[in-house]
MDAnalysis code that builds the backbone (N, CA, C; Angstrom):
import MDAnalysis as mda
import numpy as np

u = mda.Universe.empty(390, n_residues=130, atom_resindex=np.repeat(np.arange(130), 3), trajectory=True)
u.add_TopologyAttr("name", ["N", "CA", "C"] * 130)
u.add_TopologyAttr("resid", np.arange(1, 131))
u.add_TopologyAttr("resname", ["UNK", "UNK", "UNK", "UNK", "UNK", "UNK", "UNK", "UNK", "UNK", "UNK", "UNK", "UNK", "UNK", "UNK", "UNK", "UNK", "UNK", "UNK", "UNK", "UNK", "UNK", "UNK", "UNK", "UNK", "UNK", "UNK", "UNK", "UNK", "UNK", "UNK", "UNK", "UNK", "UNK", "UNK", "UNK", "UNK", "UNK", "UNK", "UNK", "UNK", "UNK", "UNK", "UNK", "UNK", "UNK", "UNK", "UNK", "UNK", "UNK", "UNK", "UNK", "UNK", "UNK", "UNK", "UNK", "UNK", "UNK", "UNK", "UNK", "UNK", "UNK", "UNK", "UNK", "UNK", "UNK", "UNK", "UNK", "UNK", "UNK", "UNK", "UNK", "UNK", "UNK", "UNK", "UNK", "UNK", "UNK", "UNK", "UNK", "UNK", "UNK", "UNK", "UNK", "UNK", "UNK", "UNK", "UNK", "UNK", "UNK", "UNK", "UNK", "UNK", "UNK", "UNK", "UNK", "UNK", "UNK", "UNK", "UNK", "UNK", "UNK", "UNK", "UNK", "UNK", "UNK", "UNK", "UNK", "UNK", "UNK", "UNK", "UNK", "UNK", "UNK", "UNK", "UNK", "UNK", "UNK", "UNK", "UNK", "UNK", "UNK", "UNK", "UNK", "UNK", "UNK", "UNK", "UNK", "UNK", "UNK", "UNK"])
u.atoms.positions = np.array([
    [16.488, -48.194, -12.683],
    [16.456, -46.904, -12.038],
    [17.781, -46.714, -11.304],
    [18.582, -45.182, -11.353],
    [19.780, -45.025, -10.976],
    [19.828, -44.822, -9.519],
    [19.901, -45.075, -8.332],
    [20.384, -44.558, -7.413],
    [20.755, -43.071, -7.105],
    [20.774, -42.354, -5.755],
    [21.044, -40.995, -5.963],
    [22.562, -40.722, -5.975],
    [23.317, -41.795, -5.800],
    [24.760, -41.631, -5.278],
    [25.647, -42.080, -7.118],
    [25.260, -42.974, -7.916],
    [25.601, -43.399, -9.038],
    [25.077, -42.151, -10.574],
    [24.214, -41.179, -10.197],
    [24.039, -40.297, -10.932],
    [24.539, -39.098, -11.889],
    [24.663, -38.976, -12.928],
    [25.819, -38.223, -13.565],
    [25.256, -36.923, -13.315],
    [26.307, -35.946, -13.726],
    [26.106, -34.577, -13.647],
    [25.018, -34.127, -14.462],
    [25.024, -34.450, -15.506],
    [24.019, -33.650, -16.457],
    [22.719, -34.221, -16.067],
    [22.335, -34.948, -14.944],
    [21.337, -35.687, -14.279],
    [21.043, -34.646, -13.328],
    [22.050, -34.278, -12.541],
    [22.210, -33.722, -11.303],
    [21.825, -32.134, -11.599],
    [22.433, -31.888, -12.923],
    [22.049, -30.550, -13.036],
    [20.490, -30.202, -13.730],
    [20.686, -31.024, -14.221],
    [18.732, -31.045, -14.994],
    [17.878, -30.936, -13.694],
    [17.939, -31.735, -12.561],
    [17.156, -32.295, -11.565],
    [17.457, -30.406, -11.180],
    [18.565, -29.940, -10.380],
    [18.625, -28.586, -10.168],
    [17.835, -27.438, -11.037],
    [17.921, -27.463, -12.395],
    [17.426, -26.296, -12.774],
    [15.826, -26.594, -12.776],
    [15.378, -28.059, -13.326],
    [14.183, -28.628, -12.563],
    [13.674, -27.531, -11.833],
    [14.210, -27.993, -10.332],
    [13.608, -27.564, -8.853],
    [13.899, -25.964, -8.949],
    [14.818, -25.486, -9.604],
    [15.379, -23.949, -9.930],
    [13.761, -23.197, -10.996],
    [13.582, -23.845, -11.658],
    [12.079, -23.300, -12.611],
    [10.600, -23.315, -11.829],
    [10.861, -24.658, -10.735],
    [9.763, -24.587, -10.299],
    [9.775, -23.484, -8.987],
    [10.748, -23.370, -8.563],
    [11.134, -22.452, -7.561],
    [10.524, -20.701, -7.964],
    [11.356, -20.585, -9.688],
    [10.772, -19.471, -10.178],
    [8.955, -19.296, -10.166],
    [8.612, -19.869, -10.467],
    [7.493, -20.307, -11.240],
    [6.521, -20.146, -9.527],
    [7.116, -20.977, -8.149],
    [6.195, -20.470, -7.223],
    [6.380, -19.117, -6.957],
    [7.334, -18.287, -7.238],
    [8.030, -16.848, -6.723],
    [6.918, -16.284, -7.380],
    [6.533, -16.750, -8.557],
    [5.805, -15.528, -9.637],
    [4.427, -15.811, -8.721],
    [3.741, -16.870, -8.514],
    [2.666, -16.692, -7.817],
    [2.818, -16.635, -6.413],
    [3.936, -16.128, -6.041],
    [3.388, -15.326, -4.769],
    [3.482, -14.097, -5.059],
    [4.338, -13.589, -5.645],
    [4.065, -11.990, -6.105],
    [3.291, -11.598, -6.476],
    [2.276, -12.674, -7.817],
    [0.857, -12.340, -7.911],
    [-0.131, -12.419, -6.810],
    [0.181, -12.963, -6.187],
    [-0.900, -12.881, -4.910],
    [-0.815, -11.878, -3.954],
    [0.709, -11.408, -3.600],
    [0.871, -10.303, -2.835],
    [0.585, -9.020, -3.560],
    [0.912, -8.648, -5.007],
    [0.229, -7.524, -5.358],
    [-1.351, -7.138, -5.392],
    [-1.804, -8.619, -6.031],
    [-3.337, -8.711, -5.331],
    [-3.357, -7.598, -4.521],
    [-3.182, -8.707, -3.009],
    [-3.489, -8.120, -1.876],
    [-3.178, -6.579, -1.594],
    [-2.065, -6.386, -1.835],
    [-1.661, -4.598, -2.016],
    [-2.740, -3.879, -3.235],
    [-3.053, -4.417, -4.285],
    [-3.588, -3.472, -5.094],
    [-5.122, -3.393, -4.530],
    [-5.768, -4.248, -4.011],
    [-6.854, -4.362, -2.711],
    [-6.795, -3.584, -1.718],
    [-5.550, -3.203, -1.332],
    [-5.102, -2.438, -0.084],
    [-5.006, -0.959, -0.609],
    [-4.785, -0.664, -1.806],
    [-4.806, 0.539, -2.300],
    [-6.395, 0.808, -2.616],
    [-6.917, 0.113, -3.598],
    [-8.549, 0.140, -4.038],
    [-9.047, 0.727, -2.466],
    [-8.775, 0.448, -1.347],
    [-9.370, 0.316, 0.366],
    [-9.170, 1.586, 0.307],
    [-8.075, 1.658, 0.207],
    [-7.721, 3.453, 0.439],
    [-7.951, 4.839, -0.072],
    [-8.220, 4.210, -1.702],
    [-8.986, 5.466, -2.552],
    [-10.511, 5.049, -2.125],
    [-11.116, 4.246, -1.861],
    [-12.725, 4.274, -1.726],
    [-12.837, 4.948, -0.010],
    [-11.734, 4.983, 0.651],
    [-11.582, 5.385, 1.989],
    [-11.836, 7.086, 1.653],
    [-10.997, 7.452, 1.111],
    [-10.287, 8.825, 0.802],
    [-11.763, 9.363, 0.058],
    [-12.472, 8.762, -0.931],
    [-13.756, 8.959, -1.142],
    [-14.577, 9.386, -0.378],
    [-15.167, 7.946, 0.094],
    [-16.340, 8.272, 1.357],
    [-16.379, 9.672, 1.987],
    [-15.012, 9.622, 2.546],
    [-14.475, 10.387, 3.504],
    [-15.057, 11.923, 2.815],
    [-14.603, 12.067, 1.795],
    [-15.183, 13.461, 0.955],
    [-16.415, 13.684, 0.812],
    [-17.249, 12.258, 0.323],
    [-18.543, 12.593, 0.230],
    [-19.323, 12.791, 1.467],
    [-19.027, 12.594, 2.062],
    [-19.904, 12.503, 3.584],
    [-19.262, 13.709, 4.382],
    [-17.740, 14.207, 4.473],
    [-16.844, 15.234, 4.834],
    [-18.143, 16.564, 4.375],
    [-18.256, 17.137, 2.615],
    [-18.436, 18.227, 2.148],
    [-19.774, 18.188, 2.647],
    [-20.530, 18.060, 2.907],
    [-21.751, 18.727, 3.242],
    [-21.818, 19.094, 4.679],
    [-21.433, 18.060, 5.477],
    [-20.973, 18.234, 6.981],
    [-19.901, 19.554, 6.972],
    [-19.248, 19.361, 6.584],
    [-17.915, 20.721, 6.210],
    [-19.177, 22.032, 6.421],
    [-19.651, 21.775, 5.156],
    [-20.575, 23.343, 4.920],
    [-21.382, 23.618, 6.404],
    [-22.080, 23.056, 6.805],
    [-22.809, 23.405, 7.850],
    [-21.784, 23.698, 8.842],
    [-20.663, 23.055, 9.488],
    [-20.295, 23.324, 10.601],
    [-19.244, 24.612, 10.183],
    [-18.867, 25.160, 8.917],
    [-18.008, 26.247, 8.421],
    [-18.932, 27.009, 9.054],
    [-20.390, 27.287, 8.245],
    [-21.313, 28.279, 8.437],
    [-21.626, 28.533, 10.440],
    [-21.834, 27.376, 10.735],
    [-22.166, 27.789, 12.200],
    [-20.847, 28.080, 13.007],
    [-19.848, 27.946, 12.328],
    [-18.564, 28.283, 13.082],
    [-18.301, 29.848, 12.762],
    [-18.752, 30.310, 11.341],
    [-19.059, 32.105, 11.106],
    [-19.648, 32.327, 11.635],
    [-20.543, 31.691, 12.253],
    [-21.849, 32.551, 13.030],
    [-21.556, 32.931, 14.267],
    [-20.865, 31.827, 14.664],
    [-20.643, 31.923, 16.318],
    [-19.713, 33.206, 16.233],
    [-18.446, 32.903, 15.207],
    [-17.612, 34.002, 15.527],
    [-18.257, 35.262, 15.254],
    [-19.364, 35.024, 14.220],
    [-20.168, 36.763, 14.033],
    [-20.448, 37.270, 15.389],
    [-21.378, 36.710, 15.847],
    [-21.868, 36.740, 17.232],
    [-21.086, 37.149, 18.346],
    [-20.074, 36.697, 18.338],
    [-19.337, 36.739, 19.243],
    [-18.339, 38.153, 19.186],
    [-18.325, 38.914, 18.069],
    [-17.937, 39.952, 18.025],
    [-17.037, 40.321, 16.207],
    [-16.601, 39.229, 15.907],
    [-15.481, 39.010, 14.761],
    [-16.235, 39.712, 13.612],
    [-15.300, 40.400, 12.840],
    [-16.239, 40.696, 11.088],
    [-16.103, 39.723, 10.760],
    [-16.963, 39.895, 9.725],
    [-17.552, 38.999, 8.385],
    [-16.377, 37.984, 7.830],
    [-15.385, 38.984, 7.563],
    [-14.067, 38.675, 6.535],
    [-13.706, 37.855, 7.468],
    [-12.835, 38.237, 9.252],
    [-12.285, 37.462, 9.859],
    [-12.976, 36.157, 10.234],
    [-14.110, 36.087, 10.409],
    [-14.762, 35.255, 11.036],
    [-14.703, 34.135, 9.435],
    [-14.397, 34.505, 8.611],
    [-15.112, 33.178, 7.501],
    [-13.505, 33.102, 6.891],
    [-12.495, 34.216, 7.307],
    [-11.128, 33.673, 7.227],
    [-10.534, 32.441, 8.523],
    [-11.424, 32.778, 9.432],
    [-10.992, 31.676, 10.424],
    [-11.308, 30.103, 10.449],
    [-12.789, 30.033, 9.632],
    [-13.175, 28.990, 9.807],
    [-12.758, 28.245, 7.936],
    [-12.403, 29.180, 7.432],
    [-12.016, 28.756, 6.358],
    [-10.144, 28.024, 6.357],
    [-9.672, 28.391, 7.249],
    [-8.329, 27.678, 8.044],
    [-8.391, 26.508, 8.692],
    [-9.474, 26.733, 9.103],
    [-9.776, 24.889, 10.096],
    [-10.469, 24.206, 9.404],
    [-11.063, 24.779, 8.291],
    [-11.222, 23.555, 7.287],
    [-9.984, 22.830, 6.416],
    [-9.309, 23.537, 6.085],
    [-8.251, 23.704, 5.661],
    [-7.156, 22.615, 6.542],
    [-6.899, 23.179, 7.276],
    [-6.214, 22.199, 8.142],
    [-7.060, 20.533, 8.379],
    [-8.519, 20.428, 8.957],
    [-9.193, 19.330, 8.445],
    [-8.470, 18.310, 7.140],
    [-8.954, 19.263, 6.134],
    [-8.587, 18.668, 4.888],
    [-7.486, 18.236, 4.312],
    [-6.380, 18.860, 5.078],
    [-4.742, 18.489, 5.144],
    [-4.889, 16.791, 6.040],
    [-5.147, 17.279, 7.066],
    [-5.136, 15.590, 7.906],
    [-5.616, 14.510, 6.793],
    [-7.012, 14.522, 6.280],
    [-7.689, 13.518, 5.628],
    [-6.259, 12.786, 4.303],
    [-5.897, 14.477, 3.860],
    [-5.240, 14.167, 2.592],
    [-4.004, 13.145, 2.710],
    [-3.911, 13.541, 4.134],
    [-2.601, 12.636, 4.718],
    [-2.468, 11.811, 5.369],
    [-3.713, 11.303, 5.722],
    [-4.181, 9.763, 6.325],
    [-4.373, 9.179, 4.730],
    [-4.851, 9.438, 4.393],
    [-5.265, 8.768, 2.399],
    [-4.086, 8.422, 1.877],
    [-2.761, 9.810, 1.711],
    [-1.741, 9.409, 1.334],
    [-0.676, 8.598, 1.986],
    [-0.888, 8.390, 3.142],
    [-0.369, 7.197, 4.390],
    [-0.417, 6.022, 3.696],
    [-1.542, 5.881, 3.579],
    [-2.303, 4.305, 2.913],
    [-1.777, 3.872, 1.045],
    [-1.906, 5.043, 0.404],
    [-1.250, 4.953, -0.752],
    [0.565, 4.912, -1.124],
    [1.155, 5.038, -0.084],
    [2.794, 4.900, 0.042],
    [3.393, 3.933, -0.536],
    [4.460, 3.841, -0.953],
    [5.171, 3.400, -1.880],
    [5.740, 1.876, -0.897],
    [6.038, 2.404, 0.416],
    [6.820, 0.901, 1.452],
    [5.086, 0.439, 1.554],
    [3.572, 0.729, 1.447],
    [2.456, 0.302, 2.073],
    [2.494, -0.848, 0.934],
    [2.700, -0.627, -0.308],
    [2.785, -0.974, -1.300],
    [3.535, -2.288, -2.077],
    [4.445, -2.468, -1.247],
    [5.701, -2.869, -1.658],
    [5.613, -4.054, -1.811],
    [5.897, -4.960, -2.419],
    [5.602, -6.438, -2.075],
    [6.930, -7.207, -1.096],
    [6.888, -6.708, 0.189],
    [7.960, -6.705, 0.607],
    [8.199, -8.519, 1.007],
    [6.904, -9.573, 1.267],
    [7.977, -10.990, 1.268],
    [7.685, -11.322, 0.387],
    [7.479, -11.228, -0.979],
    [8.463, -11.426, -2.218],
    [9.716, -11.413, -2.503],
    [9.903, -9.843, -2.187],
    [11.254, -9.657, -2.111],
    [11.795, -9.909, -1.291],
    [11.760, -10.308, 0.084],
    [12.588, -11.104, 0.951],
    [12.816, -12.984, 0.766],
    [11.656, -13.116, 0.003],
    [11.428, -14.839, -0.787],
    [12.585, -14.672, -1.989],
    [12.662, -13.794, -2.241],
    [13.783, -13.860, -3.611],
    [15.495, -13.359, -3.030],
    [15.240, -13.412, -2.114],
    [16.390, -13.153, -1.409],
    [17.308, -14.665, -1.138],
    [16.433, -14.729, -0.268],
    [16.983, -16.508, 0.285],
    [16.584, -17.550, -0.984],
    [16.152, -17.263, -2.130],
    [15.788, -18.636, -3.494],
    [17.195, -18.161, -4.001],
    [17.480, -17.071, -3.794],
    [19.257, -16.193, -4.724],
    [20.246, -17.182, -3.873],
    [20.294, -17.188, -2.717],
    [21.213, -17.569, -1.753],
    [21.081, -19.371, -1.608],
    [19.713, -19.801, -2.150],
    [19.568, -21.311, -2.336],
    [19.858, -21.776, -3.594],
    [19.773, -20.925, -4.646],
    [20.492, -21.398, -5.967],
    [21.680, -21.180, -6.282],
    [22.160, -20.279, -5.506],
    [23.428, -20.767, -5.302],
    [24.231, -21.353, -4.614],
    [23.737, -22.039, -3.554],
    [24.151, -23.047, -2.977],
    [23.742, -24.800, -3.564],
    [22.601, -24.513, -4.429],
    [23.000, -25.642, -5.099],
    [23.890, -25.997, -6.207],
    [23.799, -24.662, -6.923],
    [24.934, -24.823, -7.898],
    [26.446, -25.030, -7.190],
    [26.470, -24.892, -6.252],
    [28.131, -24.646, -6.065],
    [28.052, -26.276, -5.425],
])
């Protein structure tokens, strides 16, 4: 058995690309594991954005209707009163759409320490090669 100091190059470099494949090879399963987790984190967010609708539209209807009523009551026509409450639903439904699309974002998404793991393996393979 050779010593580490008596070792030839084509020893030295095998042993490098070695530790260089296995290096690749853990990168790929952490990226598989971090998209996992993000594509989990998205699945969260469309079953979020769901719920939210199914349980939202019927609640919606009743409190639209008693929100025409009040304004009937209270003096408003027909038209204005179901143009008003038809705006604050509206606006409602903007927020939801944009808490949902918060969660679905492209940086929420990102497999960002992957890509910071492939940063510093760039900057370690080449410091062993050199």
């Amino acid at each position: 058995m050779t010593s580490r100091t008596d070792r030839s190059i084509s020893e030295l470099l095998s042993d490098v690309l070695a530790q260089l494949a296995k290096l690749i090879g853990n990168e790929f399963d952490l990226a598989k594991a971090e998209l996992s987790t993000k594509a989990g984190q998205m699945g969260r967010g469309v079953m979020m954005i769901g719920a939210g609708a199914v349980f939202m539209i019927p609640a919606l209807i009743l409190l639209l209707m008693a929100a025409a009523a009040a304004l009937m009551h209270a003096g408003y026509s027909d038209p204005v009163a179901y143009l008003l409450t038809g705006a604050g639903a509206g606006a409602i439904a903007a927020i939801l759409v944009g808490v949902g699309m918060s969660r679905l974002s492209a940086d929420e998404l990102k497999p960002s320490m992957t890509l910071e793991q492939l940063q510093r393996d760039k900057v370690a393979a080449k410091e062993m090669l050199q």
